[in-house]
N, C-alpha and C positions, 0 to 999 in steps of 0.2 A: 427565173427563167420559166418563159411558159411551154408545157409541154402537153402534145395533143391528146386528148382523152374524150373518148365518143359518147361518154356518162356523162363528162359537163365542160360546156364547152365555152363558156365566158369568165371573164376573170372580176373578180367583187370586192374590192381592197384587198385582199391577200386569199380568197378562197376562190376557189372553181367552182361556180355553180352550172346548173343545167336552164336557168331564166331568170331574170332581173328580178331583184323583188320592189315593192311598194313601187314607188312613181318613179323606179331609176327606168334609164334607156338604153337600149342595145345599138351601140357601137363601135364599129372594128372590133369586136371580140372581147368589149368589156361594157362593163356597166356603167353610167355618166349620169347624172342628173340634170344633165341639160346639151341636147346638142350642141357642138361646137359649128362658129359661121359656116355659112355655105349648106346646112343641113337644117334642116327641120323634123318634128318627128313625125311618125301615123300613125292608123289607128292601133297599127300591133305592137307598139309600143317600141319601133327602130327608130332611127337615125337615119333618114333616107335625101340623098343633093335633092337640092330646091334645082327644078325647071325655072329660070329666070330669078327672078325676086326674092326671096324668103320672104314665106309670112309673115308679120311683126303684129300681134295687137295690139293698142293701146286704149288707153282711158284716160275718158274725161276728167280734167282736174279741179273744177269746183262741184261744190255738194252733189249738183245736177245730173254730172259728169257732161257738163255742155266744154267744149274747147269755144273759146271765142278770146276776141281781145287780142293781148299782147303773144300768149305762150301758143303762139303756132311751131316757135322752133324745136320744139321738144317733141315735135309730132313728125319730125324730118325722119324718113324710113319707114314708116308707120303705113301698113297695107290694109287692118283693119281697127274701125276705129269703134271703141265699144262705147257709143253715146252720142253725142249728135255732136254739130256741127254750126254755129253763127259767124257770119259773117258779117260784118257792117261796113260803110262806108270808108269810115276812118281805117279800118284795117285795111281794105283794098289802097287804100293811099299811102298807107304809113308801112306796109309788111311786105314784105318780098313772100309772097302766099304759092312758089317755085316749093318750100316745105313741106307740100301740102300733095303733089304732084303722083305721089307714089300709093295713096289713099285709096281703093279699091272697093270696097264696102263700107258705108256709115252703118250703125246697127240702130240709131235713132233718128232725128229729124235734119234735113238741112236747110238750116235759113241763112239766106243771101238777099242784105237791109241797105237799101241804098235810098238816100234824098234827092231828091229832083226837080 
């Protein structure tokens, strides 16, 4: 049972502390190491509801970190993308690239290869 104490006021696996420690987050009144949907964290280290979207970052998955090719599905929810972006022909024909729609910031190049 949690019971309120003005000395410390979150709960940490079994102790009361007064601030999260290492990379945990402050959440409804306990510690998390990762916000739960619908939250993202800031810079003071809460648990704060996402305004529309939640951030998501993701990275590219060859060496490069280029996305290209076939694994655009793995990039479905993905707001920023940490490495670039190739697009080709083939892929415009063959991918439902609707995956890709929620993509907000590339953080590297985007190339978009079409023959003609």
């Amino acid at each position: 049972k949690l019971v309120n104490n003005p000395n410390y006021r979150l709960a940490s696996g079994g102790l009361c502390v007064q601030q999260c420690a290492g990379n945990l987050l402050e959440h409804a009144g306990t510690c998390v190491t990762s916000c739960p949907v619908g939250y993202t964290s800031n810079n003071g280290g809460q648990c704060v509801a996402c305004n529309g979207v939640c951030p998501r970052v993701c990275t590219g998955t060859n060496k490069d970190g280029v996305v290209g090719g076939g694994n655009f599905t793995e990039f479905n929810g993905c707001t920023i993308l940490n490495g670039s972006l190739s697009i080709s022909d083939s892929a415009i024909m063959d991918t439902n690239l609707e995956v890709l729609s929620t993509i907000q910031e590339i953080q590297g190049y985007l190339r978009i290869e079409a023959v003609t």
